[in-house]
N, CA, C and O atoms as a GROMACS GRO file, in nm:
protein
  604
    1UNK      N    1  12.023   3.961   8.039
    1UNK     CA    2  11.906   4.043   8.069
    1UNK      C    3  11.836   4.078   7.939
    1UNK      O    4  11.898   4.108   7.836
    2UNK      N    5  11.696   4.072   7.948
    2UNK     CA    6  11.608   4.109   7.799
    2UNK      C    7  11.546   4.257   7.874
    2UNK      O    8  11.501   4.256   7.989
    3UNK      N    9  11.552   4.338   7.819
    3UNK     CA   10  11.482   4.448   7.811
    3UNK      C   11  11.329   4.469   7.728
    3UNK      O   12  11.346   4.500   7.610
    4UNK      N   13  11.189   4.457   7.770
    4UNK     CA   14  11.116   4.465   7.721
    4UNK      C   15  11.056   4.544   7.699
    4UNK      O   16  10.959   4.545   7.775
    5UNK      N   17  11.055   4.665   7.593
    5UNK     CA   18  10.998   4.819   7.619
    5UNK      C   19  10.813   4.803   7.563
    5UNK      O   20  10.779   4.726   7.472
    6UNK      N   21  10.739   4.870   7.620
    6UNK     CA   22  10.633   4.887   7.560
    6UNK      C   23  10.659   5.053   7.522
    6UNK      O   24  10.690   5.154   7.585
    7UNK      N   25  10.625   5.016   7.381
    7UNK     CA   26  10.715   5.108   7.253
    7UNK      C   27  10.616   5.202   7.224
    7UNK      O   28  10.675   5.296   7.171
    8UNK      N   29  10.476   5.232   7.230
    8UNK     CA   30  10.375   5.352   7.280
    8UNK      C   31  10.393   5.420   7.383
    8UNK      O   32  10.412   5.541   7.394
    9UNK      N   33  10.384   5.294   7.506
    9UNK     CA   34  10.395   5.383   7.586
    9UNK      C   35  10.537   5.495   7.604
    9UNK      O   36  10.537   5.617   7.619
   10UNK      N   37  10.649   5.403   7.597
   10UNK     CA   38  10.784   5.537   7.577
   10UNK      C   39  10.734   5.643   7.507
   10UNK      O   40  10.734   5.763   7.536
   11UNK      N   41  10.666   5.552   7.353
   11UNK     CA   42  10.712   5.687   7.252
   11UNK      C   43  10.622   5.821   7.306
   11UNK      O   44  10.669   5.935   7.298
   12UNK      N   45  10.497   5.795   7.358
   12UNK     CA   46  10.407   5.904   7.377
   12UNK      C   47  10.453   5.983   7.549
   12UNK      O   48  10.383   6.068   7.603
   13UNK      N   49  10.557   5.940   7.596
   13UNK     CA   50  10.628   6.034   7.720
   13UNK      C   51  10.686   6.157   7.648
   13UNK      O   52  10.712   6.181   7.530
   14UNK      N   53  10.695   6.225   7.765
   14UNK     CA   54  10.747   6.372   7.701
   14UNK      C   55  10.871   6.401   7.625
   14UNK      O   56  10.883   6.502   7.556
   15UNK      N   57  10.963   6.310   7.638
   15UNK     CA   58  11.052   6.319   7.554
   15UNK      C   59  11.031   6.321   7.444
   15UNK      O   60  11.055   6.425   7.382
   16UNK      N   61  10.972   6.198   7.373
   16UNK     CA   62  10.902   6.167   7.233
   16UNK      C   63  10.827   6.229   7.188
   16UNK      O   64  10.859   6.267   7.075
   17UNK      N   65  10.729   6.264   7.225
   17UNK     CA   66  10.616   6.359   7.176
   17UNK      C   67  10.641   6.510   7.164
   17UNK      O   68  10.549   6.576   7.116
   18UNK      N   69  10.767   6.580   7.206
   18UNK     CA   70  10.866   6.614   7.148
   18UNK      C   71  10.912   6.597   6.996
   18UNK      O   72  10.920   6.674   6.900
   19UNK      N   73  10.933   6.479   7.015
   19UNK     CA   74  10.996   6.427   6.858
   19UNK      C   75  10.884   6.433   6.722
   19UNK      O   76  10.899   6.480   6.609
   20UNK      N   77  10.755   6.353   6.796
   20UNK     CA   78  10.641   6.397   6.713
   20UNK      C   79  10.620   6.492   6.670
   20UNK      O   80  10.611   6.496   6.548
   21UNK      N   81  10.602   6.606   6.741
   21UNK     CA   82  10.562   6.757   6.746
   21UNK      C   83  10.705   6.834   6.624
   21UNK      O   84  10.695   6.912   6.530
   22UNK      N   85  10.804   6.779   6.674
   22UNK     CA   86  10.866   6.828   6.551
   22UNK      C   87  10.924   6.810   6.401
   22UNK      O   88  10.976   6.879   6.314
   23UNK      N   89  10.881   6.668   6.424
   23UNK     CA   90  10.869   6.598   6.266
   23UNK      C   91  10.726   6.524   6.264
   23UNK      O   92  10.617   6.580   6.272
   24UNK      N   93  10.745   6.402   6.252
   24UNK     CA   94  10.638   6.334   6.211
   24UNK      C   95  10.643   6.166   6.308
   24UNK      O   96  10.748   6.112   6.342
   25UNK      N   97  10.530   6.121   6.332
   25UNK     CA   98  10.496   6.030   6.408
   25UNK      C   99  10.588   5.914   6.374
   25UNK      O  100  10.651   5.845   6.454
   26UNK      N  101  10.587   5.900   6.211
   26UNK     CA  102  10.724   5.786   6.168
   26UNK      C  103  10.870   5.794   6.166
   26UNK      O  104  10.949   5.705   6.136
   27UNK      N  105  10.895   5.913   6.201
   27UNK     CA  106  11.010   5.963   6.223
   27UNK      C  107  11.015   5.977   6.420
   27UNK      O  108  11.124   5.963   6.476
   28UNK      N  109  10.953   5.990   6.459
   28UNK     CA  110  10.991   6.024   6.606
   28UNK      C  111  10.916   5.877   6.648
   28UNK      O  112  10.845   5.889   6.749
   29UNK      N  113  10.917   5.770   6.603
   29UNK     CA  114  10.891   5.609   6.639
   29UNK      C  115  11.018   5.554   6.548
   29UNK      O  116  11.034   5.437   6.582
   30UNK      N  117  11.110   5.587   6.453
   30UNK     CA  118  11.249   5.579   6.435
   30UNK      C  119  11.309   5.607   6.512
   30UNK      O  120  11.398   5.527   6.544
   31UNK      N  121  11.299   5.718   6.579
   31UNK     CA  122  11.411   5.770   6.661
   31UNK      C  123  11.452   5.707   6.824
   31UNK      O  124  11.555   5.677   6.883
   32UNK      N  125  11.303   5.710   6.852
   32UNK     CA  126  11.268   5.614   6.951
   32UNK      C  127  11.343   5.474   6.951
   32UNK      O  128  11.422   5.449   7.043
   33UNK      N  129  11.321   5.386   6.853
   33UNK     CA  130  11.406   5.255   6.802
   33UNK      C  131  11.540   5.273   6.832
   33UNK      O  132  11.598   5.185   6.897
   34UNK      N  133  11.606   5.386   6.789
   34UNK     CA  134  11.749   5.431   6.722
   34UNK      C  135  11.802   5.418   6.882
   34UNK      O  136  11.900   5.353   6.919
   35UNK      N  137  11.684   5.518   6.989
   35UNK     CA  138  11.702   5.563   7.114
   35UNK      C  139  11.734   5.457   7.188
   35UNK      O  140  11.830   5.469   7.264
   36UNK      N  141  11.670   5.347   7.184
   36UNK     CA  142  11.679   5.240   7.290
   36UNK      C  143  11.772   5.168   7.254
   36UNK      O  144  11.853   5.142   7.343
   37UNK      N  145  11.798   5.105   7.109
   37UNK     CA  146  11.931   5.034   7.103
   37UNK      C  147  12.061   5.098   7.085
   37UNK      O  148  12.158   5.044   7.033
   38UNK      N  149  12.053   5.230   7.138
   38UNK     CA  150  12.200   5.301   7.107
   38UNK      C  151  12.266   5.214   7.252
   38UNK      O  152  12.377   5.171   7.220
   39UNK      N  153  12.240   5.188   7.358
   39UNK     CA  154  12.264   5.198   7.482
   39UNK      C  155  12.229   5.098   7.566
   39UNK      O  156  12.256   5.130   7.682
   40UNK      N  157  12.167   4.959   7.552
   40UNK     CA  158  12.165   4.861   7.619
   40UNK      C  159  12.244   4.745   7.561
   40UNK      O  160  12.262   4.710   7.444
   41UNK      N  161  12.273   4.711   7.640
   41UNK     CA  162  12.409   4.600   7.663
   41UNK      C  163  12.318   4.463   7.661
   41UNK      O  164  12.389   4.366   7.636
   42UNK      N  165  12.213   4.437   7.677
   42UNK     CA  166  12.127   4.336   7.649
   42UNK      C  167  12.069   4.283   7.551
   42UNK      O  168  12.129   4.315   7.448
   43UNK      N  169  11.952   4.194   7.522
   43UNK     CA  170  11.842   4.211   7.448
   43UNK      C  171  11.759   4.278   7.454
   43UNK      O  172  11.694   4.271   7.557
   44UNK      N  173  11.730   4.345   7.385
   44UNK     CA  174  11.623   4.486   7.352
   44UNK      C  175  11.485   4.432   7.270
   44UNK      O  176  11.496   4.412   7.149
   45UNK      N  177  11.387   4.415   7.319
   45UNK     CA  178  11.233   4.421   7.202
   45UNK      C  179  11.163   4.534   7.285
   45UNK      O  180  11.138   4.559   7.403
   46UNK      N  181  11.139   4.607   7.120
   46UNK     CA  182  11.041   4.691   7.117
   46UNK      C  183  10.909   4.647   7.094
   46UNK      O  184  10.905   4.606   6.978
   47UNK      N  185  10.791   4.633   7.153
   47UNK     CA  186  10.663   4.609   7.131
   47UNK      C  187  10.597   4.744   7.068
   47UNK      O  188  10.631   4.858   7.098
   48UNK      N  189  10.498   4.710   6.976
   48UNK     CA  190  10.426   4.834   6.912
   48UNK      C  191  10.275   4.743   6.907
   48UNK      O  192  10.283   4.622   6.887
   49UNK      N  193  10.147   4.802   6.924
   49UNK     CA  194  10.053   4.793   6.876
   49UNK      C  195  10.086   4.772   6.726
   49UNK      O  196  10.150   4.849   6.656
   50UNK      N  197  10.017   4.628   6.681
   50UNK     CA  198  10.033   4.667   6.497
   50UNK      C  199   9.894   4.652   6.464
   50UNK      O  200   9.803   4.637   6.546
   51UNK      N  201   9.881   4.658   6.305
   51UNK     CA  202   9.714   4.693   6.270
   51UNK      C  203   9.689   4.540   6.221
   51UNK      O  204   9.771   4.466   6.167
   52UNK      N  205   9.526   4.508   6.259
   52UNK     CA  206   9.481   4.376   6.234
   52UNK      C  207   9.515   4.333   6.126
   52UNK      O  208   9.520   4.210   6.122
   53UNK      N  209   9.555   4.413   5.988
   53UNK     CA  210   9.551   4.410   5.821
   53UNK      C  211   9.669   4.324   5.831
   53UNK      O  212   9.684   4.209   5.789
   54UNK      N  213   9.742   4.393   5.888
   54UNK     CA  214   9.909   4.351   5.883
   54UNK      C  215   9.915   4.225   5.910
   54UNK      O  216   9.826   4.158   5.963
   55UNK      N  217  10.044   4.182   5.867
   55UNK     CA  218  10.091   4.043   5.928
   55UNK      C  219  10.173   4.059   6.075
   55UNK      O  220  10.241   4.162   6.076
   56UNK      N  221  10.183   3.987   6.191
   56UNK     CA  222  10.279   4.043   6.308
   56UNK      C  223  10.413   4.066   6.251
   56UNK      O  224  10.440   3.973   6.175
   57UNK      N  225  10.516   4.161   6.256
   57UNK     CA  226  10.660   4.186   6.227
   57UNK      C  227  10.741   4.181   6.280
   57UNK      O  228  10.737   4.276   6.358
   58UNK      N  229  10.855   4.107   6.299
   58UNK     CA  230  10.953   4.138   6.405
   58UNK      C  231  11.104   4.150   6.332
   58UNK      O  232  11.172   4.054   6.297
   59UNK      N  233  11.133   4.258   6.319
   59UNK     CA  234  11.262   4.307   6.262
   59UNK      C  235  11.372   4.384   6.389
   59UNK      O  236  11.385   4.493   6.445
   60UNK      N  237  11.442   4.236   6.387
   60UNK     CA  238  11.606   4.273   6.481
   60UNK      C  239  11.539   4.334   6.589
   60UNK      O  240  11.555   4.456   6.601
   61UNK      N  241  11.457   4.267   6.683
   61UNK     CA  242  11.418   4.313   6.819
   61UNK      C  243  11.328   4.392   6.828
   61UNK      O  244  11.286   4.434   6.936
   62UNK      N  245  11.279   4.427   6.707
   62UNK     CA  246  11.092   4.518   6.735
   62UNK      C  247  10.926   4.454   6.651
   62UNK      O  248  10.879   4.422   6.542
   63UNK      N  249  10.911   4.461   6.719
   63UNK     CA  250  10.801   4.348   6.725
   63UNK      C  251  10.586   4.466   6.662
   63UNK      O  252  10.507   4.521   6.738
   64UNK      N  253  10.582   4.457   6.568
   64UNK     CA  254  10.441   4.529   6.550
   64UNK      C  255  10.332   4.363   6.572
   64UNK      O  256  10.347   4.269   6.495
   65UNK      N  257  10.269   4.362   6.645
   65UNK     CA  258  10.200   4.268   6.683
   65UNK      C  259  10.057   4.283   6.565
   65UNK      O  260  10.011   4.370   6.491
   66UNK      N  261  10.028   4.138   6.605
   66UNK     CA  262   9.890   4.133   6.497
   66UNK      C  263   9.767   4.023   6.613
   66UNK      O  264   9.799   3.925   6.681
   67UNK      N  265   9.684   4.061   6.603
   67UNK     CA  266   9.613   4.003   6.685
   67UNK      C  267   9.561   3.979   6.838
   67UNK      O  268   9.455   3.925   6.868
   68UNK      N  269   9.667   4.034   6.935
   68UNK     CA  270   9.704   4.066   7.004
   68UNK      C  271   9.722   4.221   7.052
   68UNK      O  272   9.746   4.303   6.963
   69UNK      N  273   9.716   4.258   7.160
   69UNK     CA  274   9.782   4.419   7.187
   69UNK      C  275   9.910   4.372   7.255
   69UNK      O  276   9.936   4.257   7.290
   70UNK      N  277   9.997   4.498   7.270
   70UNK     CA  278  10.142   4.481   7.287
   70UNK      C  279  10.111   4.430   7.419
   70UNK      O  280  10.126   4.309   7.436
   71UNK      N  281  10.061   4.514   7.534
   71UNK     CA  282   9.978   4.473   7.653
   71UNK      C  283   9.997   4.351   7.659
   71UNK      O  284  10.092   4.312   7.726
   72UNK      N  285   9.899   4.244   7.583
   72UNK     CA  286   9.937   4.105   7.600
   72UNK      C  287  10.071   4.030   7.541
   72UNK      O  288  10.125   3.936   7.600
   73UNK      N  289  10.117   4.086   7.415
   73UNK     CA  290  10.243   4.034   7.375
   73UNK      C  291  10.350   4.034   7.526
   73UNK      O  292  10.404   3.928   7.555
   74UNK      N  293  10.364   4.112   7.582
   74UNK     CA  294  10.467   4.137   7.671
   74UNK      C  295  10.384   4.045   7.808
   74UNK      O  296  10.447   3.982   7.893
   75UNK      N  297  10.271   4.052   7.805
   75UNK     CA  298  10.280   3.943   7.960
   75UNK      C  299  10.308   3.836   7.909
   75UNK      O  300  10.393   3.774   7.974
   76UNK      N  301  10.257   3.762   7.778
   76UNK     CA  302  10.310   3.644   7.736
   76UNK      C  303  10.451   3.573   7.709
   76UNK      O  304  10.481   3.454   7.701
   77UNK      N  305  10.526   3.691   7.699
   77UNK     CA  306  10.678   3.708   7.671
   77UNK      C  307  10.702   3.683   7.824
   77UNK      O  308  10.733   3.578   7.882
   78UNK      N  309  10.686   3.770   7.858
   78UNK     CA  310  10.708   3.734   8.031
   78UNK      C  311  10.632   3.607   8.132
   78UNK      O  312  10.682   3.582   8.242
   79UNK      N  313  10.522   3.539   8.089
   79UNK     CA  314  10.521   3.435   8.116
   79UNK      C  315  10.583   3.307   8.060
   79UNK      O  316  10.593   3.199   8.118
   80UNK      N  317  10.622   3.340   7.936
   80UNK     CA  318  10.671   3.234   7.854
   80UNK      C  319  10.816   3.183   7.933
   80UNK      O  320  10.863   3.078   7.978
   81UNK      N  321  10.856   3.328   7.916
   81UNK     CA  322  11.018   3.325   7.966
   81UNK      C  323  11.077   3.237   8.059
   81UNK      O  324  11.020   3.238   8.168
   82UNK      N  325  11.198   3.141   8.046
   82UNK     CA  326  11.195   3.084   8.130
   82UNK      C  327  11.252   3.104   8.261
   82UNK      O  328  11.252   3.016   8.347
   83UNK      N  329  11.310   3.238   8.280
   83UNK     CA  330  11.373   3.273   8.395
   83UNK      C  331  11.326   3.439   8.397
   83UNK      O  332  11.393   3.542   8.388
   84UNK      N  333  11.205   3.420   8.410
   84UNK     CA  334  11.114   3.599   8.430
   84UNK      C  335  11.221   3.722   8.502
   84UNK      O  336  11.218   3.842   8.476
   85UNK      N  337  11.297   3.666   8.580
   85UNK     CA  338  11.389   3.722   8.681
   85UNK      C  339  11.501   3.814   8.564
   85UNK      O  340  11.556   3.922   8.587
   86UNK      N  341  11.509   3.736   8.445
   86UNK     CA  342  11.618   3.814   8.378
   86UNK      C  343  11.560   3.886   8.243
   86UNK      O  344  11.604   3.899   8.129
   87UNK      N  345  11.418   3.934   8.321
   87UNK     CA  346  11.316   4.011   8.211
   87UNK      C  347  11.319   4.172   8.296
   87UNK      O  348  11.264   4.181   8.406
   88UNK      N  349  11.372   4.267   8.246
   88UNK     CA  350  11.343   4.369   8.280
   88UNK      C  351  11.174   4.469   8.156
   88UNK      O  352  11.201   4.517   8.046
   89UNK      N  353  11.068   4.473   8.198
   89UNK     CA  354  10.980   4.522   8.146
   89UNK      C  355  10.996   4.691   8.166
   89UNK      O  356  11.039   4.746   8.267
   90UNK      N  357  10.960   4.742   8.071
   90UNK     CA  358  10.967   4.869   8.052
   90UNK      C  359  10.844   4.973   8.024
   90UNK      O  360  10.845   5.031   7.916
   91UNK      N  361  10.756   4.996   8.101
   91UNK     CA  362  10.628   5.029   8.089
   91UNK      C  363  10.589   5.135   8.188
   91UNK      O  364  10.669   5.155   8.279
   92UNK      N  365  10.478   5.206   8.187
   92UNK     CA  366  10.425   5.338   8.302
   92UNK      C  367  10.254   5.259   8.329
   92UNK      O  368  10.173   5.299   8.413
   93UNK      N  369  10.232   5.135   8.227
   93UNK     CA  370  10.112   5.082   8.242
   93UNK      C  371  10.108   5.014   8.374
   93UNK      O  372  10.198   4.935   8.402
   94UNK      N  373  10.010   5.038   8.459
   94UNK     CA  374  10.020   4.975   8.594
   94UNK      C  375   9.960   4.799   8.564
   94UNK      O  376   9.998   4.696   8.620
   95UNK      N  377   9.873   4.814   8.474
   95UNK     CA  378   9.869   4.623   8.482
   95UNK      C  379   9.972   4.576   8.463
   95UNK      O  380  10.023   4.479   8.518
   96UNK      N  381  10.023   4.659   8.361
   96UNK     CA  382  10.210   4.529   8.306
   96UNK      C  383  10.274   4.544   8.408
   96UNK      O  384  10.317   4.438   8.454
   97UNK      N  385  10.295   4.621   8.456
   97UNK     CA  386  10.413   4.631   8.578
   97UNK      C  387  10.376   4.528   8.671
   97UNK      O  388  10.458   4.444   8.709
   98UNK      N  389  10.225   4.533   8.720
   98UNK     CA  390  10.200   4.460   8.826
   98UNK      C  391  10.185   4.280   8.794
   98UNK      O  392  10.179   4.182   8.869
   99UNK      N  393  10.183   4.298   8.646
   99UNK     CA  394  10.152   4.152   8.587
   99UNK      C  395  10.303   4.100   8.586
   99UNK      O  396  10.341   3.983   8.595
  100UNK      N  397  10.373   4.204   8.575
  100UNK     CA  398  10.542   4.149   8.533
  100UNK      C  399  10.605   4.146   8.690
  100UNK      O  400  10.653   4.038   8.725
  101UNK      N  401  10.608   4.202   8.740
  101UNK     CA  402  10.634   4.167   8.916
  101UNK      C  403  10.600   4.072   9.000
  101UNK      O  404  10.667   4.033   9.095
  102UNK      N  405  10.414   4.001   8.937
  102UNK     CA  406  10.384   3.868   8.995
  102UNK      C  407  10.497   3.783   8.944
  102UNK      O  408  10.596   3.757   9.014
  103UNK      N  409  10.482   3.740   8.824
  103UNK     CA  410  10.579   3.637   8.772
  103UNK      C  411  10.728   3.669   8.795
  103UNK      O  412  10.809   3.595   8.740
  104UNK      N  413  10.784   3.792   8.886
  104UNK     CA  414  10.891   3.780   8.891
  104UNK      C  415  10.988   3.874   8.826
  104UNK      O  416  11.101   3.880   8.875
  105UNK      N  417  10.953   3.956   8.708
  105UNK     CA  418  11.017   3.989   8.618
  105UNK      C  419  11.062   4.151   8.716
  105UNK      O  420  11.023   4.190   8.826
  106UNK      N  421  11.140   4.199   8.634
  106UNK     CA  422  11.200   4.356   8.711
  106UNK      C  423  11.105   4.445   8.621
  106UNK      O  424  11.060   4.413   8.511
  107UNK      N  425  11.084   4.562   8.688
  107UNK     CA  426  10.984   4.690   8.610
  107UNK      C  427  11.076   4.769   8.655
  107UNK      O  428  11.151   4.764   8.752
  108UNK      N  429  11.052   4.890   8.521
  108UNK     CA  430  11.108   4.995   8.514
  108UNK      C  431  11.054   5.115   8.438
  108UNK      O  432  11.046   5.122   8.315
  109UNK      N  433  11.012   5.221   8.538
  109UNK     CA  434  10.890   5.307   8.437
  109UNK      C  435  10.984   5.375   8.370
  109UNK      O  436  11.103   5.363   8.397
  110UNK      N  437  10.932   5.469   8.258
  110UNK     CA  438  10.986   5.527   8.157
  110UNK      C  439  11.088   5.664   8.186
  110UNK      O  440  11.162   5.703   8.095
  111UNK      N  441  11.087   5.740   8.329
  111UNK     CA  442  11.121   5.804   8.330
  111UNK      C  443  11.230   5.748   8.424
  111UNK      O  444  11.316   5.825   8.466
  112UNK      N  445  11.232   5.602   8.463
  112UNK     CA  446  11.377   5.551   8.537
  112UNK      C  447  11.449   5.510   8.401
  112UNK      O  448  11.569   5.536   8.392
  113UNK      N  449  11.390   5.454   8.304
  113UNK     CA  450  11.461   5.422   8.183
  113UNK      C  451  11.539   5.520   8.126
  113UNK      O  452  11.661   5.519   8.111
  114UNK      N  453  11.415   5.655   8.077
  114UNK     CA  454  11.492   5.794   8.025
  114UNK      C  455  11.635   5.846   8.142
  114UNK      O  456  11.725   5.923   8.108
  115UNK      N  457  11.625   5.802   8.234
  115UNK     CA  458  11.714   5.863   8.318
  115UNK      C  459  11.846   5.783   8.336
  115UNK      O  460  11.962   5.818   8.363
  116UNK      N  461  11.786   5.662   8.311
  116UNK     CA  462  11.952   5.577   8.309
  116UNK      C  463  12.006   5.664   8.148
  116UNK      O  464  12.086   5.756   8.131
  117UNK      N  465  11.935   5.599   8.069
  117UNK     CA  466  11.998   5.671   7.914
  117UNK      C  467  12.033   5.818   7.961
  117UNK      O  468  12.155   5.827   7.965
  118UNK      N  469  11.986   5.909   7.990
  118UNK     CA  470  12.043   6.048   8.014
  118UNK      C  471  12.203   6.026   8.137
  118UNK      O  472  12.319   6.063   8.117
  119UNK      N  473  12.168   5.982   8.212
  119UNK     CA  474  12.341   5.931   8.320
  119UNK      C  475  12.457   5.885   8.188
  119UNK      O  476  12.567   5.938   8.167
  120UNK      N  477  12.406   5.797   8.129
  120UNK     CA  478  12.493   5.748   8.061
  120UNK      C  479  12.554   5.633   8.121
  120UNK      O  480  12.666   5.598   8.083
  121UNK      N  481  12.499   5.576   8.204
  121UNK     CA  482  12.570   5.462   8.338
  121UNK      C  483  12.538   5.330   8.228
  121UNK      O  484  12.572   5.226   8.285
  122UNK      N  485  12.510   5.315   8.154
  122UNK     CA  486  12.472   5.191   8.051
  122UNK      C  487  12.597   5.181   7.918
  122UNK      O  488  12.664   5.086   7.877
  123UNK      N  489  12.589   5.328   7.878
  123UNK     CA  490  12.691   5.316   7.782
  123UNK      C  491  12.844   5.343   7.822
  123UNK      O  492  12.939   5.325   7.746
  124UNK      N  493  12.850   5.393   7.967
  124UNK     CA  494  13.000   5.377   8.001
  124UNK      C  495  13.051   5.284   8.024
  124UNK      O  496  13.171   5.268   8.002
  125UNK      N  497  12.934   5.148   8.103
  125UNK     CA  498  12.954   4.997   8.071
  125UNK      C  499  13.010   4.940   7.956
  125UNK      O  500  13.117   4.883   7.935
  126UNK      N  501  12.886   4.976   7.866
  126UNK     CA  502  12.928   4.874   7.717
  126UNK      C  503  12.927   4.943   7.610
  126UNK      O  504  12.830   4.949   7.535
  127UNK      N  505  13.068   5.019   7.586
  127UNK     CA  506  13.046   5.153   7.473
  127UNK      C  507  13.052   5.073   7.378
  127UNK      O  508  13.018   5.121   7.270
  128UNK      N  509  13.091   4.939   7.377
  128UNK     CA  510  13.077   4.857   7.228
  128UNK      C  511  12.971   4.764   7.238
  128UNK      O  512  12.990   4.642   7.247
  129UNK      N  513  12.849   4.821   7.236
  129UNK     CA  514  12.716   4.768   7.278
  129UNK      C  515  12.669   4.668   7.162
  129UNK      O  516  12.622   4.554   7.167
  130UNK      N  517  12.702   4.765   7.045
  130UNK     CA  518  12.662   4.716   6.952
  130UNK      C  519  12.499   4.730   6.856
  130UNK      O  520  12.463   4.674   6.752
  131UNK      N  521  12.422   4.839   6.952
  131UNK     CA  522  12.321   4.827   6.928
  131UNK      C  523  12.275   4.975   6.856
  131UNK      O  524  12.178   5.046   6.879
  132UNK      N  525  12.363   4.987   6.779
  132UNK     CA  526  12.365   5.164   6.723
  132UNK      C  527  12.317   5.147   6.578
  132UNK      O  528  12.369   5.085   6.485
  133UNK      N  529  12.194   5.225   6.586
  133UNK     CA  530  12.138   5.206   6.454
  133UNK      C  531  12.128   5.374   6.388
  133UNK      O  532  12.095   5.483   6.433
  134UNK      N  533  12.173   5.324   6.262
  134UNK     CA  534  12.243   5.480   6.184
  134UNK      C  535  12.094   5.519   6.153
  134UNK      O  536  11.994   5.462   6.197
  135UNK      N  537  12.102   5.623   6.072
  135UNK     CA  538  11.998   5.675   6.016
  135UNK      C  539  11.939   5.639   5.880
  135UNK      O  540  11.832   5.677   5.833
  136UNK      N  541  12.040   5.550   5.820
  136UNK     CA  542  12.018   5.479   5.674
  136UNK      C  543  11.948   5.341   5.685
  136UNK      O  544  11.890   5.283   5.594
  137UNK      N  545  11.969   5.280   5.868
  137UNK     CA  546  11.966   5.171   5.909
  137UNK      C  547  11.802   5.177   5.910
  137UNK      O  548  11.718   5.102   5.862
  138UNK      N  549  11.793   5.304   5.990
  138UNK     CA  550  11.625   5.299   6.015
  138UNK      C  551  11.525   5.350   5.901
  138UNK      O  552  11.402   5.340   5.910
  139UNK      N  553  11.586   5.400   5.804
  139UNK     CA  554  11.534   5.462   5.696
  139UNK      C  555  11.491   5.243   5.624
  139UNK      O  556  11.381   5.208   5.583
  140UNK      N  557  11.610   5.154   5.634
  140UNK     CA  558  11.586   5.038   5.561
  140UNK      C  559  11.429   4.962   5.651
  140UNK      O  560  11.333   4.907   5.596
  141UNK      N  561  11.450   4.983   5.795
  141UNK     CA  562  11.372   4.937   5.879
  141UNK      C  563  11.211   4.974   5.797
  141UNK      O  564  11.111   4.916   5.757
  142UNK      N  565  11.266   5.105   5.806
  142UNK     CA  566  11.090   5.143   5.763
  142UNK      C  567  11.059   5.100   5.633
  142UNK      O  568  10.966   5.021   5.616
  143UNK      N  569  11.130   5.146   5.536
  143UNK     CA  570  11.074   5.054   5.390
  143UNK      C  571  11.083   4.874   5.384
  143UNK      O  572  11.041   4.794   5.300
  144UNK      N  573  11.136   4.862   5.475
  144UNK     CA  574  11.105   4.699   5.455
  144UNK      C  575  10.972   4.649   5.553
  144UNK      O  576  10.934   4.532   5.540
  145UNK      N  577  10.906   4.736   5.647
  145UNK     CA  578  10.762   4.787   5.710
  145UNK      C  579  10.680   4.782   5.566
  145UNK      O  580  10.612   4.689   5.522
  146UNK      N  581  10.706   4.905   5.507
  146UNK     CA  582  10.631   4.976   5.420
  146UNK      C  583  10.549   4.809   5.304
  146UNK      O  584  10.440   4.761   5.273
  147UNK      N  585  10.725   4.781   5.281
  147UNK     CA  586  10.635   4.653   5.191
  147UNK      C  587  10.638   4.522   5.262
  147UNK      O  588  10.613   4.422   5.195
  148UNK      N  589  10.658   4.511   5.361
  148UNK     CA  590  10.599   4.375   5.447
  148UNK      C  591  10.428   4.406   5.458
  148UNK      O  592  10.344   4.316   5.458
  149UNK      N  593  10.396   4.555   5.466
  149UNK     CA  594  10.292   4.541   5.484
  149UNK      C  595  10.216   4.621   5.350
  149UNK      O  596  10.107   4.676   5.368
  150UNK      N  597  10.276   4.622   5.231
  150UNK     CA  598  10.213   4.645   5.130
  150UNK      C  599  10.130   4.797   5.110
  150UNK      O  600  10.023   4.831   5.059
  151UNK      N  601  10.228   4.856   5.169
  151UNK     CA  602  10.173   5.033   5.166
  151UNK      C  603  10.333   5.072   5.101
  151UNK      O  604  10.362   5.189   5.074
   0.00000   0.00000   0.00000
């Protein structure tokens, strides 16, 4: 199973914006990252809107797009795919959902997602998931951002 999150839309649900509100937008879009691969037993990509300047990035399953909006990165991912059926999309956007359901794929809005992660029914599965990213991990994530994209 691939898990495909659209990584705005999570981050700006109430949980996250939370996180914003009490640090900072690059820190509560870390945490977010940290959030989703603590706990799926799958493949995990995070989609992000990235800026035209940039080059597209994809570091260990998160993806800042260039040219493209995440919007289309993820129907293309999901049309590309060759078995859509073992694409779970992760979105509250009603085109993706409805674009990812034609072709087949499973949807799952953000507050069925937040709610599996809050059960814990994912990590009592696969407590050796493997997908646990420390805080030094995401601190490397972001400076290797910082100079991929020359800020």
């Amino acid at each position: 199973m691939t898990y495909i999150v659209d990584g705005y839309n999570l981050l700006f649900s109430s949980t996250f914006k939370e996180w914003i509100r009490k640090t900072d937008f690059h820190s509560a879009r870390s945490h977010l990252i940290a959030f989703v691969r603590s706990y799926l037993p799958a493949r995990v990509i995070i989609v992000f809107d990235g800026r035209e300047e940039f080059p597209q990035v994809e570091i260990e399953g998160v993806v800042f797009t260039r040219g493209e909006s995440a919007d289309e990165y993820i129907k293309r991912f999901v049309r590309n795919h060759p078995n859509p059926s073992q694409v779970t999309v992760v979105s509250n956007d009603r085109s993706i959902q409805g674009f990812a359901r034609s072709m087949g794929a499973r949807v799952m809005g953000v507050s069925e997602f937040l709610a599996k992660r809050k059960s814990g029914r994912e990590q009592k599965r696969y407590p050796q998931s493997g997908f646990k990213v420390s805080p030094r991990e995401m601190k490397e994530i972001t400076e290797e951002l910082k100079k991929e994209w020359g800020l």
